[in-house]
C-alpha positions as CSV (number, residue, x, y, z in Angstrom):
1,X,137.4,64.5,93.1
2,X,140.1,65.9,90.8
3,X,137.6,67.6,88.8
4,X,136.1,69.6,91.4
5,X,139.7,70.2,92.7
6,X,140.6,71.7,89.0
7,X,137.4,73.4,89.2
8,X,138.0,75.3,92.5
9,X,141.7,76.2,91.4
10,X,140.6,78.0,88.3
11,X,137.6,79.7,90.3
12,X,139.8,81.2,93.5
13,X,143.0,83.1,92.5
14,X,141.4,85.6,93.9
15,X,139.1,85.7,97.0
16,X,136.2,88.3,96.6
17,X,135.7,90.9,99.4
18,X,133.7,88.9,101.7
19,X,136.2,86.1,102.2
20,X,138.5,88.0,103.1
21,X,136.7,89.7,105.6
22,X,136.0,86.0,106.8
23,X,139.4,85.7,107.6
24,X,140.1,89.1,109.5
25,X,138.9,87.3,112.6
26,X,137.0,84.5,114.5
27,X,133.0,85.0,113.6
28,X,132.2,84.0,116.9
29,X,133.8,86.9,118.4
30,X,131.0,89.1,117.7
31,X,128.7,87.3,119.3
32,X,130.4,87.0,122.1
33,X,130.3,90.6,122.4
34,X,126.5,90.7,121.4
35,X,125.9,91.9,125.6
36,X,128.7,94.6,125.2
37,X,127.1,96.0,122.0
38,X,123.4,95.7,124.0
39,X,125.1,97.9,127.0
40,X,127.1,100.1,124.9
41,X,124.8,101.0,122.3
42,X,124.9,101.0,118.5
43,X,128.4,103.1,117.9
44,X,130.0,100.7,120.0
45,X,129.7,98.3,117.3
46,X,132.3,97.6,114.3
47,X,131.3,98.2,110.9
48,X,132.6,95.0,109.8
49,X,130.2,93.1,112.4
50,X,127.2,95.5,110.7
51,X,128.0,94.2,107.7
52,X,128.8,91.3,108.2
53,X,129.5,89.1,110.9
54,X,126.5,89.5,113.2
55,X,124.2,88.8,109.9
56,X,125.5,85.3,110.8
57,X,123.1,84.8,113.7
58,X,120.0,86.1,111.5
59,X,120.7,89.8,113.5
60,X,120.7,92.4,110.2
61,X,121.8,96.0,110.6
62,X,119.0,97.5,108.0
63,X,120.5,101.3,106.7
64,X,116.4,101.6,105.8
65,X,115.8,102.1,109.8
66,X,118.4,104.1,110.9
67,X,120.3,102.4,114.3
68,X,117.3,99.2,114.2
69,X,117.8,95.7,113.5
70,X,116.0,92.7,111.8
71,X,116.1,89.3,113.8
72,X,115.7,86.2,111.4
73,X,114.4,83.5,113.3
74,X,114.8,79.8,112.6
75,X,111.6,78.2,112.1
76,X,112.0,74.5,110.6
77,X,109.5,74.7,108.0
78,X,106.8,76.8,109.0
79,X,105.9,74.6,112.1
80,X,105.4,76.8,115.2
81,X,103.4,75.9,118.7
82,X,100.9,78.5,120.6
83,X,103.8,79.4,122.8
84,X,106.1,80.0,120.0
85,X,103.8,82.1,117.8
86,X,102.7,84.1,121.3
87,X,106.2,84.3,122.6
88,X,107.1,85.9,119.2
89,X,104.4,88.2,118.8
90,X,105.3,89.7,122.5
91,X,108.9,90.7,121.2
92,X,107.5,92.1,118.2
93,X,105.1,94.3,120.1
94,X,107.2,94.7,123.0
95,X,110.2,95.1,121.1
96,X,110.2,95.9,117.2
97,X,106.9,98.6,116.2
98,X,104.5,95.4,116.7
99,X,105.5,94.3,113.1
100,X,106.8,90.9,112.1
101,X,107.3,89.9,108.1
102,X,106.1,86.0,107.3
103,X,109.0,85.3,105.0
104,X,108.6,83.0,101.4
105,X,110.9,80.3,103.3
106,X,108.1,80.5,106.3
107,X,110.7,82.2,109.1
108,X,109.2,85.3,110.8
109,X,111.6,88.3,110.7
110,X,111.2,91.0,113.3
111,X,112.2,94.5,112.8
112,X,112.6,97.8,114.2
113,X,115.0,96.2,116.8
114,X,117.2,98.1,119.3
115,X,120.5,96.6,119.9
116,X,120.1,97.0,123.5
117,X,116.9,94.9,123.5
118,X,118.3,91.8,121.5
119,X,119.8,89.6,123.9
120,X,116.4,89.9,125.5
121,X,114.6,88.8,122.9
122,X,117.0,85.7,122.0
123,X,116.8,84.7,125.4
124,X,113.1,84.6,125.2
125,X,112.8,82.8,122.0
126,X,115.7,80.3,123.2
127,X,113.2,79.6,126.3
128,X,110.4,78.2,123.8
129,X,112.9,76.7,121.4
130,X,113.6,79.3,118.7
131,X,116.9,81.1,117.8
132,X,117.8,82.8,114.8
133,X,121.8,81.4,114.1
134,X,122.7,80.9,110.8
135,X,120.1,82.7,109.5
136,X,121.9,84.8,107.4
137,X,125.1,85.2,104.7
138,X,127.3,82.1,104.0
139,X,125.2,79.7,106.1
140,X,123.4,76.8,105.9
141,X,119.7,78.6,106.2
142,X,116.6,77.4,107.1
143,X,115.3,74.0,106.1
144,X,111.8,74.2,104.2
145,X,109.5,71.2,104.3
146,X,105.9,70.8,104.3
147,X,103.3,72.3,106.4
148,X,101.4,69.8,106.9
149,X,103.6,67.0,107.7
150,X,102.5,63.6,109.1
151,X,99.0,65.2,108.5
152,X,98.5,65.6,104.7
153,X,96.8,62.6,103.8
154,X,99.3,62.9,100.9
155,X,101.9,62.7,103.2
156,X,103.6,59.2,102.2
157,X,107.1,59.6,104.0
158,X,107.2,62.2,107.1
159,X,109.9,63.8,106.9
160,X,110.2,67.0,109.9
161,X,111.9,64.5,111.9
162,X,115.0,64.9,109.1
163,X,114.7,68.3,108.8
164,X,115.6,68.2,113.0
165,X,118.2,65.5,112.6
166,X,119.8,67.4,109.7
167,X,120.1,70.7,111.6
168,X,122.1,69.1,114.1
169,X,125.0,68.7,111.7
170,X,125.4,72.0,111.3
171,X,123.6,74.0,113.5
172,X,125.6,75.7,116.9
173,X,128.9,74.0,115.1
174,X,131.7,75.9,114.8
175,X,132.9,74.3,111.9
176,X,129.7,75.7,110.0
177,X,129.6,79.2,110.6
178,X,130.2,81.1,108.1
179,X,132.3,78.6,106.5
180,X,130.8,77.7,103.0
181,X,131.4,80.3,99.9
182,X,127.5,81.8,100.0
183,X,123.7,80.6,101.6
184,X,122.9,77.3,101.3
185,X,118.9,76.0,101.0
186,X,117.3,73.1,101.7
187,X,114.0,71.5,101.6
188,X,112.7,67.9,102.1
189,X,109.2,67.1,101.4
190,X,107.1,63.3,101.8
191,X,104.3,64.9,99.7
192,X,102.6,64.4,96.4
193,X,101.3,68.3,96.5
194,X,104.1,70.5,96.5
195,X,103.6,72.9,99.5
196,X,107.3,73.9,100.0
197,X,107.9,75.2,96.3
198,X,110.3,72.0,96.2
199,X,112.4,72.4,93.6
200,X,114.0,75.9,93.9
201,X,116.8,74.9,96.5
202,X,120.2,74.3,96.8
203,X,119.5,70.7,97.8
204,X,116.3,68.9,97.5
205,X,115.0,65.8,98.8
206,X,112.0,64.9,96.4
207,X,109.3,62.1,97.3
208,X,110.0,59.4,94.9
209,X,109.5,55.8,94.2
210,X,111.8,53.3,93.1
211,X,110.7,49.7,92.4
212,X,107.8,50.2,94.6
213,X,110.1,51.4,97.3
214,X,109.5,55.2,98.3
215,X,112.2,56.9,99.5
216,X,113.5,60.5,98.2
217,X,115.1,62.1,94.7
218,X,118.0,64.0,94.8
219,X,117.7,67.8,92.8
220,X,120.4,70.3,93.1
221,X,121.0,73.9,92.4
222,X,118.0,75.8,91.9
223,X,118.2,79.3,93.1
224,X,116.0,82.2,92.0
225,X,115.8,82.2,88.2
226,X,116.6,78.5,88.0
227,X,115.5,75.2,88.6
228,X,117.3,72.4,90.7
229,X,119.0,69.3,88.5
230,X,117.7,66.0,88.5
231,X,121.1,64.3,90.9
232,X,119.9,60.7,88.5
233,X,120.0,59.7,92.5
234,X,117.6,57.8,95.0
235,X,117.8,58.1,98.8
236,X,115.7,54.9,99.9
237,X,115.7,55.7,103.8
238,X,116.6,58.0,106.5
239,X,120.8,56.7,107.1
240,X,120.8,57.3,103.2
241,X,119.3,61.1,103.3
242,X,121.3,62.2,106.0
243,X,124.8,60.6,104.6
244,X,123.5,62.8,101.1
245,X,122.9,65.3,102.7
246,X,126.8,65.3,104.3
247,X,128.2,64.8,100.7
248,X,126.7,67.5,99.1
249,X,127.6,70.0,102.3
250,X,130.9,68.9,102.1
251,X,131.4,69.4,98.7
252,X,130.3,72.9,98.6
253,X,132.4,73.6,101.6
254,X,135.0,72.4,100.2
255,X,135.3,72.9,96.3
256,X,132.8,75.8,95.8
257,X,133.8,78.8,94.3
258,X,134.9,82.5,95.9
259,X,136.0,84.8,93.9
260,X,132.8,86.1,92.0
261,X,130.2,86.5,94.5
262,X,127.5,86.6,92.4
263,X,128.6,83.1,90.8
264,X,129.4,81.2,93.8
265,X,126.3,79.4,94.8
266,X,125.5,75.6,94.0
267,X,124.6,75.9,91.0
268,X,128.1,77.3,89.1
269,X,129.7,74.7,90.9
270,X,127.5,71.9,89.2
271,X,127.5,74.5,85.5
272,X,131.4,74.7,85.5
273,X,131.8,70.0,86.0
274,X,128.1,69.1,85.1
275,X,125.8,67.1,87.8
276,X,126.9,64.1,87.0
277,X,130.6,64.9,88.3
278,X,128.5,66.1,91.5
279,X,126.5,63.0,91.7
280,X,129.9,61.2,91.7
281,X,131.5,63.2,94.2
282,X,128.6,62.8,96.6
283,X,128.5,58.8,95.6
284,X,132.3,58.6,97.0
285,X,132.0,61.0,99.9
286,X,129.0,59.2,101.2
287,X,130.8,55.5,100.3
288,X,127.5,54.6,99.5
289,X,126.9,53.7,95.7
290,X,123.2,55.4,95.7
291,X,120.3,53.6,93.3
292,X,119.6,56.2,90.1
293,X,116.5,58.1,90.5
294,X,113.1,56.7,90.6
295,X,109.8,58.3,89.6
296,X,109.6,61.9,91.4
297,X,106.0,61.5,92.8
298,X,105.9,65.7,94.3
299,X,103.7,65.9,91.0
300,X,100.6,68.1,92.2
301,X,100.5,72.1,92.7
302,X,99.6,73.8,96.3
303,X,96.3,74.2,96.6
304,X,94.6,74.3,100.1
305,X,95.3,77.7,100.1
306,X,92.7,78.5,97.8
307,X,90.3,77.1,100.4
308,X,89.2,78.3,103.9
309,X,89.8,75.6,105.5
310,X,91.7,71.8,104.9
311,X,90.7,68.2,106.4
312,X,93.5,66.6,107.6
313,X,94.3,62.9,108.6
314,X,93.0,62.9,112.2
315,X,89.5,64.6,110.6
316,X,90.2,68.1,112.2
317,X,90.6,71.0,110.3
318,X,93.7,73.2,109.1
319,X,91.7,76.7,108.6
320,X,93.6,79.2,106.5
321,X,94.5,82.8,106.5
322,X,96.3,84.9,103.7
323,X,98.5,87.5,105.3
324,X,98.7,90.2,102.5
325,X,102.1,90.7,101.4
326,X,103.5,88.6,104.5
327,X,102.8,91.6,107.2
328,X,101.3,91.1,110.1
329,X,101.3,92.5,114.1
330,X,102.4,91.1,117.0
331,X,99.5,91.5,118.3
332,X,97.9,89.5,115.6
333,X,100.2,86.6,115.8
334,X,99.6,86.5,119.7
335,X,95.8,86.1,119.0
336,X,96.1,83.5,116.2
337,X,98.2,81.9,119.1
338,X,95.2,82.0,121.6
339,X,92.8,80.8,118.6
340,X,95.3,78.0,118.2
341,X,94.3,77.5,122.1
342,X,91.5,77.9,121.9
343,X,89.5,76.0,119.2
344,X,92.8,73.7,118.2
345,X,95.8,71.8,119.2
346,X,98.2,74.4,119.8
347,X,99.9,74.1,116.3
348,X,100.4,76.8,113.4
349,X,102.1,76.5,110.2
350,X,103.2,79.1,108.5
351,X,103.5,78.3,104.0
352,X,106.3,80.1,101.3
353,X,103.1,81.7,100.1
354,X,103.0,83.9,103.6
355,X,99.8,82.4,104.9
356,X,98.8,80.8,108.2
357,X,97.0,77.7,109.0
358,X,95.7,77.0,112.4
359,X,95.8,73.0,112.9
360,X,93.6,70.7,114.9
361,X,90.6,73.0,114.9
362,X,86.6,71.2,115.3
363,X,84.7,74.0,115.2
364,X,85.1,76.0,112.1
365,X,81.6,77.9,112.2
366,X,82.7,79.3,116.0
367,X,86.4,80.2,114.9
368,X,85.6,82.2,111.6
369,X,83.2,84.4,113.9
370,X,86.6,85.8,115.6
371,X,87.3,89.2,114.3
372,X,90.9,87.7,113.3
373,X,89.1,86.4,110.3
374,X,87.8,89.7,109.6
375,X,90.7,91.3,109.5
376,X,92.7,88.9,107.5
377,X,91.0,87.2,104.3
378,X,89.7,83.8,105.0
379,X,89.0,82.9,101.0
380,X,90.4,85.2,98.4
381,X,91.5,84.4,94.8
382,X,93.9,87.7,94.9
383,X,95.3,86.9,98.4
384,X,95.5,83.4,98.7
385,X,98.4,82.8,96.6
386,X,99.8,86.2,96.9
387,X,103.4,86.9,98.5
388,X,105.5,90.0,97.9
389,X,109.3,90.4,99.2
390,X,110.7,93.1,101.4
391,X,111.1,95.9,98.9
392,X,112.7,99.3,99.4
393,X,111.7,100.1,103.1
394,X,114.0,97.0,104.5
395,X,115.8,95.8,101.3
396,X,119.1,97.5,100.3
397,X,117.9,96.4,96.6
398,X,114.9,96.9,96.1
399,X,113.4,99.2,93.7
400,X,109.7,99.4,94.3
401,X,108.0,99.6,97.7
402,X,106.6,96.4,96.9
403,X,104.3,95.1,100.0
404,X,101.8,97.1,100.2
405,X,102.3,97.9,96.0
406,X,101.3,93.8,95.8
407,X,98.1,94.9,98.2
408,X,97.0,97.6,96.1
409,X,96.9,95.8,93.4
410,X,95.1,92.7,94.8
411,X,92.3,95.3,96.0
412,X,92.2,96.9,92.8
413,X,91.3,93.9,91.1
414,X,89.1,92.3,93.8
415,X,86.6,96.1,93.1
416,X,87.2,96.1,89.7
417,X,87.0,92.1,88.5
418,X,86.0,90.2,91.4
419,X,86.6,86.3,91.4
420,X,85.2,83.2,92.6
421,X,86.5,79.9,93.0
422,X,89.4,80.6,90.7
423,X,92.9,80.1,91.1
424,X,95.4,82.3,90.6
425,X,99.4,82.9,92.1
426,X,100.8,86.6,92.0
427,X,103.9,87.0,93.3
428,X,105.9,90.2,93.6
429,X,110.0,91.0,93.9
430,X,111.1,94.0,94.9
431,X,114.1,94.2,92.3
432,X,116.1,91.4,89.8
433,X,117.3,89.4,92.6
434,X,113.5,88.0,92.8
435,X,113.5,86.7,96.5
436,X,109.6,87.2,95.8
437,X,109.9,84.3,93.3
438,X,107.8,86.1,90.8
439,X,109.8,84.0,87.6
440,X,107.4,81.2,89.2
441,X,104.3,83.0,89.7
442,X,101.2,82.5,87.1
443,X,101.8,86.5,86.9
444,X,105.0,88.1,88.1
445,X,106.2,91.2,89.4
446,X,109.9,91.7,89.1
447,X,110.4,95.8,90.6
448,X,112.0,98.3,88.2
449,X,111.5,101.7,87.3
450,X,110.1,104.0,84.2
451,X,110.4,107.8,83.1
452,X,106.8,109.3,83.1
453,X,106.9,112.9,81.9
454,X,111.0,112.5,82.4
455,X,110.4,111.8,86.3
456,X,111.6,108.6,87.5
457,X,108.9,106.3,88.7
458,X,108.4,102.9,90.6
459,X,107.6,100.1,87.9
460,X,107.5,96.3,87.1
461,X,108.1,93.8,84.8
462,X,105.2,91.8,84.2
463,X,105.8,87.7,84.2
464,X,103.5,85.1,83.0
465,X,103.4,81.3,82.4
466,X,105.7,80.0,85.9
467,X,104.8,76.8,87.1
468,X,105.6,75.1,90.3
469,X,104.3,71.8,89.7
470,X,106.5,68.4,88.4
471,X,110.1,70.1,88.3
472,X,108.7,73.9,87.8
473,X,109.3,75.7,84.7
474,X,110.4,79.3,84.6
475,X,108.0,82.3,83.3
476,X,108.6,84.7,80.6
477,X,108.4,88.3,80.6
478,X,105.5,90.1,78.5
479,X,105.8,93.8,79.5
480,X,109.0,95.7,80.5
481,X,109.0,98.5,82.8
482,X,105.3,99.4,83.5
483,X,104.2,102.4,85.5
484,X,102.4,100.7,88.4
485,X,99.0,102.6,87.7
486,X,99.4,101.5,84.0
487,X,100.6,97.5,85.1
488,X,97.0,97.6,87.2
489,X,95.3,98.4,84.2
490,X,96.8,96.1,82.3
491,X,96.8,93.3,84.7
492,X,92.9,94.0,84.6
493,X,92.4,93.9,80.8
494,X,93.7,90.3,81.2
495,X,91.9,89.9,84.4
496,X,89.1,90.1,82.3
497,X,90.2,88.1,79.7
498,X,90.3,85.4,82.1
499,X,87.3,85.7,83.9
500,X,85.6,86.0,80.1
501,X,87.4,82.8,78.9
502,X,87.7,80.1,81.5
503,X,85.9,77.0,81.9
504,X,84.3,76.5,85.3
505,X,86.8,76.7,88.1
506,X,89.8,76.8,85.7
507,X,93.5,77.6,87.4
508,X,94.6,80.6,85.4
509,X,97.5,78.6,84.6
510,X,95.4,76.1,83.0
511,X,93.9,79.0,81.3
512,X,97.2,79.5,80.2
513,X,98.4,76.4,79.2
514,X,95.1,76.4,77.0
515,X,94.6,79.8,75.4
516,X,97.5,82.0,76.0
517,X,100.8,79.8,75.2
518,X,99.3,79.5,72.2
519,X,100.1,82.9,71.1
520,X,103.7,84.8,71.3
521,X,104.4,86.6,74.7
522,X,104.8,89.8,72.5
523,X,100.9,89.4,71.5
524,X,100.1,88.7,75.2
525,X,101.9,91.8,76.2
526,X,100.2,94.1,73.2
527,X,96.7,93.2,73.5
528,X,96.4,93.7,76.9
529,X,98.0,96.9,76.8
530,X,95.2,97.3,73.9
531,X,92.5,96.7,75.8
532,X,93.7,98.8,79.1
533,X,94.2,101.7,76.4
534,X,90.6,101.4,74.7
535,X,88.8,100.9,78.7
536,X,91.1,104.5,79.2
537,X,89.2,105.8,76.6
538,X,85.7,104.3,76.7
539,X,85.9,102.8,73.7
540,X,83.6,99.4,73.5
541,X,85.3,96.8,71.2
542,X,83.7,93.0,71.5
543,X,87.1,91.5,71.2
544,X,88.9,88.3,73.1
545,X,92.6,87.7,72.6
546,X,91.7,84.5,71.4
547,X,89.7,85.7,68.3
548,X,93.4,85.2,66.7
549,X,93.8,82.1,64.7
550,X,97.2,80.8,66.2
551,X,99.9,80.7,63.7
552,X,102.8,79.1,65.8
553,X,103.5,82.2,66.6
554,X,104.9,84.1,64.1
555,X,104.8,87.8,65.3
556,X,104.2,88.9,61.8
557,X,100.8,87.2,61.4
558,X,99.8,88.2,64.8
559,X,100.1,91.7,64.0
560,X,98.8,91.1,60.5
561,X,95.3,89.3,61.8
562,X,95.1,91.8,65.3
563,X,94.7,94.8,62.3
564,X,92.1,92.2,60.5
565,X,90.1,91.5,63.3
566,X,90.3,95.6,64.6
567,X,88.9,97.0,61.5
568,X,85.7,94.4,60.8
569,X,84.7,94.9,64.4
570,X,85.0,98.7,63.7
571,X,83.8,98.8,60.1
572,X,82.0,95.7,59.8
573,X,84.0,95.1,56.2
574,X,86.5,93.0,55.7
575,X,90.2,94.9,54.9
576,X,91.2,93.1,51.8
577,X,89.0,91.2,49.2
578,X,90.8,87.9,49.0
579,X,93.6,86.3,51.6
580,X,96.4,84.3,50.8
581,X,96.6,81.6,53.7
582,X,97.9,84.5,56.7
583,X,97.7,87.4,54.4
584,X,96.4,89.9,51.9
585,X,96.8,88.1,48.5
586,X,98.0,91.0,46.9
587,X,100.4,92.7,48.9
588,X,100.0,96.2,47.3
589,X,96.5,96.7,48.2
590,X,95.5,99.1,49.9
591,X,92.6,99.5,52.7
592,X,89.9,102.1,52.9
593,X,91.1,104.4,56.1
594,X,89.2,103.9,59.2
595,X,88.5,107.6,59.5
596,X,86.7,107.4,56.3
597,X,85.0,104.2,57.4
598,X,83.5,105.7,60.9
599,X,82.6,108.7,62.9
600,X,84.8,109.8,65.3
601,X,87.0,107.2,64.9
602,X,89.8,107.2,68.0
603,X,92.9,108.7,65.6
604,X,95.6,106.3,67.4
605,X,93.4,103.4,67.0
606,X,93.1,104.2,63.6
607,X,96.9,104.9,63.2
608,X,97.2,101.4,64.8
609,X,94.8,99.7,62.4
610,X,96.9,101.3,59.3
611,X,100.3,100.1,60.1
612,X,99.0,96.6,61.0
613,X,97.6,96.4,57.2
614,X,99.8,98.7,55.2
615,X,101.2,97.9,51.8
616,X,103.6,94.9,52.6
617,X,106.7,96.5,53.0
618,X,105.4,99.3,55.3
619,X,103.2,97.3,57.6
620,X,104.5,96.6,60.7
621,X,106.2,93.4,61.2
622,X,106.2,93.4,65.0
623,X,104.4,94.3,68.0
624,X,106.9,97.2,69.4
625,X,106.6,99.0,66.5
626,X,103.5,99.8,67.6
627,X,103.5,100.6,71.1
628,X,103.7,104.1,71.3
629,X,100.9,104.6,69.6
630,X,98.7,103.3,72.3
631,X,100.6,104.6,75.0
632,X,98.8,106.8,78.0
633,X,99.6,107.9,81.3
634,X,96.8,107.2,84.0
C-alpha cells in the first residue's frame, strides 16, 4: 500500500481544524457528561461539544433554534416496527414541537429538543431498539438498503441481515468514533429496482451476477455531485461482503486525507491513486483475491411510489404515502403506527424519496378511508417523487427556505397543470452542497439567490436530465438564479410542454431522453423562459419546443430557426425567400419588421424576433444575448 501511504503524506502536512479538535480530548467524554449537561442546562455545555463532539451521537446544536437540538436517529434502511414509529412520534410530540423530518437516507430527525429532555428520549428509543450514535460528522453513518427487502419480488439476494451484521463492526466501538477523516455512506441492495438511490455512496454493494452466480458489485465514492466507481470487483457471498466491507473502512481510516476538509471524503482518496490502486489495497487487506465484476443487475428506476399501493411477495400490500417535503407530526407518525396495527403487520418503511409505506396490509379499500390518507397524498405525480432538504430554518447553509418552497411549487402545478399517471422526480437542495440530491432529479432545485429591483431574493437553479437508473448520470443546469415566482412559471411552461408532448404514460425522463436532449440545455432554458414570458402577457402562440429541427445542437441554429419559426406563426410569411441548409442564403437580407407585419405586435417579442434574424453579423449567435429582452418580474 505504498501508494496510498505516498498519497496520505502529501495530503496531511497539515491537519485542518476539525482534527485537531479531534485530538484536544477523548470523544466519549462528552457523552459521558450528556446527564450533567441535561441537569445543568445549555450554558453548562462547552462550545467545542456544540460544535462538535456531541454531533457524534446524531445530537446537533442548530443556531436556527436558539438553545434546541436535533436528534438523528439510526434507522437501518428505512425499516421501522409499530412500536418504533409510535415510540418516536411520542418524543416528537412530547418532546420536540410534534415535528419530525423523514430524511433522503430514510432516518427521522427530531427537533426542537431541550438538552434537559434528551437522555429521556435516548433512553426511550434505546427501549425499542433505536439510538442515534454515529449519526453525525466523521462517522460511519447510516446504512441505506432497500425498503422492501425479502419482500420485493425483485428481491434476489436479501440483504438487511448485512446491513445488521455490518453495523456491528463499527457501531458502539471505540475505535470508530470519530476516527475516519469525514462521513462515510453505505448502502447494500439485493434488488433489480433501485429503491435506495444505489450508487451515490461512499461504498456500495450492487446486485450483480457473475457466471450465473449472484452475489454483489463493488462501486466507490459517489457523494453529492458524483457518481460511485465501478471497484472491477465481485463479492460472491456474505464472508466476502463483510471482509470488503473491512478493507475499504480500513483504508479510509487509515490513508484518507485531513488537511482540506472539503477534499477529504472517499472519493479524493480514489482521484489522487485511481480505483484500481483502491481495488488493490482492499484485495490485500481482505487476503482475499476478489473475482472482477460481473453484470450489475440494480438496472430498473424506483417506481412504486408512483402508485398507491405495491403487491408484495406474501400477496399483501405495501400502501404508500408521500410526505411533502419529508415533514410530518408526531402525531401523524403515531397514527400511521396504529394503521400499521391495525390493518397490517406492524412494519413501516420509510424510502430516500421521504415517503412511507405501510407493509402487510389486506384491506386497502378500509385503510384509504382513514383520514391519514386525507391528509397526506395517497397518488400524486408532483408528490410522489418529491423530496426537499432542510433549508435555512435548520441548515447553517442553506439559502432558500426550501421545504415548504418545494410544496408550493408541487401545488402550484398540481392547480395549474394537473397530471395523471405520469411520472416525474423533483428534488430540491437548500444550497450547493445538494443533500436534496437535486443533480439526480428529472428537474432540480439547487437554492441560490437573485437581485429583483436591487433586493436580494430567495432563488434556484433549475436542473434537468439526472437519472438514477444503471450507474446514474448527473443533470445539467438550464436556468441560473431564478426568482422563485419566476422558476414556477417556468417550470409550468415546460410542465406544459410535457403534458402536450408525451406519449401515454411517458416518465418525463423518457420524455427527455426523447425530445429534449435533443436540443442544447441553453434552448431548454430560453424557450421555457419564452413561453412563461408570452403566458405573463396573454399572448397566444401555437408553438412546441420541438417545432425546432435538431441541429446537434449548435446554439447558433437554434437561435437562428426559434426567430424562423416566431415570425411565420406571427406573420404567417416566411422571413427570408430562399435557405441555405440552417440559414438565410444570403446573409445580408433583410426581414420585413414585425411591427410592420402585425397590429399591436408585443415590442420585446418583436425586438426578440429581429436579433434572432438580423443581418449575419448582427444576429445573435446565442441564447443569453437575448435574455433580457424577455425578462419580467411576477
Amino acid at each position: 500500500m505504498q501508494i496510498l501511504q505516498k498519497a496520505f503524506d502529501a495530503r496531511n502536512k497539515k491537519l485542518n481544524k476539525i482534527e485537531k479538535i479531534k485530538e484536544s480530548k477523548n470523544v466519549f467524554e462528552s457523552w459521558e457528561k450528556l446527564e450533567y449537561y441535561a441537569q445543568n442546562g445549555f450554558d453548562s455545555i462547552p462550545e467545542v461539544d456544540k460544535s462538535y463532539f456531541l454531533k457524534c451521537f446524531g445530537i446537533y446544536y442548530r443556531e436556527k433554534t436558539p438553545k434546541k437540538f436535533m436528534l438523528k436517529l439510526r434507522i437501518p434502511a428505512g425499516h421501522l416496527t409499530a412500536v418504533q414509529a409510535k415510540v418516536i412520534g411520542e418524543c416528537a410530540k412530547e418532546f420536540g414541537q410534534d415535528y419530525i423530518d423523514l430524511t433522503t437516507r430514510c432516518q427521522c430527525e427530531l427537533r426542537y429538543l431541550d438538552i434537559k429532555n434528551i437522555p429521556t428520549i435516548l433512553k426511550k428509543l434505546a427501549e425499542v431498539g433505536i439510538n442515534s450514535h454515529q449519526t453525525g460528522v466523521d462517522n460511519i453513518r447510516g446504512i441505506m438498503g432497500d425498503p422492501f427487502d425479502t419482500l420485493a419480488f425483485d428481491n434476489i439476494l436479501p440483504s438487511h441481515h448485512l446491513i445488521l451484521k455490518m453495523q456491528e463492526k463499527f457501531l458502539f466501538n471505540k475505535d470508530w468514533v470519530s476516527t475516519i477523516p469525514r462521513k462515510f455512506n453505505t448502502a447494500i441492495t439485493g434488488c433489480t429496482v433501485n429503491r435506495c438511490n444505489i450508487f451515490v455512496h461512499d461504498c456500495c454493494f450492487v446486485l450483480a451476477n457473475k457466471n450465473g452466480v449472484y452475489g454483489y458489485n463493488l462501486y466507490l465514492g459517489g457523494k453529492v455531485g458524483k457518481i460511485a466507481k465501478n471497484a472491477d470487483i465481485f463479492l460472491k457471498d456474505e464472508e466476502e461482503v463483510l471482509k470488503a466491507f473491512d478493507a475499504i473502512t480500513y483504508i479510509f481510516k487509515t490513508y484518507g486525507f485531513k488537511d482540506n476538509r472539503n477534499k477529504n471524503r472517499l472519493w479524493f482518496l480514489i482521484d489522487a491513486v485511481g480505483i484500481n490502486e483502491i481495488s488493490k489495497a482492499i484485495r490485500e487487506y481482505a487476503k482475499i483475491n476478489f473475482d472482477t465484476s460481473g453484470i450489475t443487475m440494480t438496472q430498473i428506476d424506483y417506481f412504486e411510489s408512483d402508485f398507491d399501493k405495491v403487491t408484495l411477495r406474501d400477496n399483501t400490500l405495501a400502501v404508500h404515502t408521500a410526505i411533502p417535503s419529508g415533514m410530518i407530526s408526531g402525531t401523524n407518525l403515531i397514527e400511521a403506527s396504529r394503521l400499521s396495527a391495525v390493518y397490517g403487520s406492524r412494519q413501516l418503511r420509510l424510502d430516500m424519496e421521504q415517503s412511507l409505506y405501510i407493509l402487510g396490509v389486506k384491506d386497502y379499500n378500509a385503510i384509504i378511508k382513514e383520514e391519514f390518507f386525507v391528509q397526506f397524498p395517497n397518488n400524486n405525480s408532483y408528490f410522489n417523487h418529491q423530496l426537499a432538504c432542510a433549508g435555512t430554518e435548520h441548515c447553517p447553509f442553506g439559502v432558500i427556505e426550501n421545504k415548504h418552497d418545494a410544496i408550493n411549487m408541487a401545488n402550484f402545478l398540481n392547480k395549474e397543470v394537473p397530471l395523471k399517471n405520469q411520472r416525474i422526480r423533483m428534488y430540491w437542495s437548500g444550497c450547493v452542497k445538494g443533500c436534496g440530491i437535486h443533480s439526480l432529479a428529472d428537474i432540480g432545485f439547487e437554492g441560490a439567490k437573485a437581485k429583483v429591483d436591487g433586493v436580494s431574493v430567495s432563488a434556484v437553479n433549475i436542473y434537468l436530465g439526472g437519472k438514477l437508473i444503471s450507474e446514474g448520470v448527473e443533470g445539467y443546469s438550464i436556468i441560473k438564479n431564478a426568482p422563485l415566482p419566476l422558476a414556477s412559471d417556468y417550470i409550468k411552461a415546460l410542465m406544459i410542454e410535457y403534458k402536450t408532448l408525451s406519449k401515454l404514460n411517458e416518465s418525463f425522463e423518457s420524455f427527455h431522453d426523447r425530445v429534449l436532449s435533443l436540443y442544447s440545455k441553453a434552448y431548454i432554458g430560453f424557450f421555457i423562459q419564452l413561453k412563461a414570458y408570452l403566458s405573463y402577457k396573454n399572448i397566444s402562440i401555437d408553438l412546441n419546443i420541438n417545432e425546432l429541427t435538431p441541429c446537434a445542437k449548435v446554439e447558433e441554429y437554434e437561435v437562428f430557426n426559434l426567430g424562423r419559426k416566431l415570425y411565420f406563426k406571427l406573420t404567417n410569411h416566411s422571413a427570408f425567400k430562399e435557405y441555405k441548409g440552417l440559414t438565410n442564403k444570403n446573409p445580408n437580407d433583410k426581414i420585413i419588421p414585425l411591427n410592420k407585419m402585425v397590429d399591436n405586435v408585443d415590442e420585446n417579442l418583436s425586438s426578440l424576433v429581429s436579433k434572432t434574424l438580423d443581418i449575419q453579423d448582427k444576429r445573435a449567435l446565442v441564447f443569453s444575448e437575448l435574455l433580457d429582452i424577455i425578462s419580467y418580474n411576477n
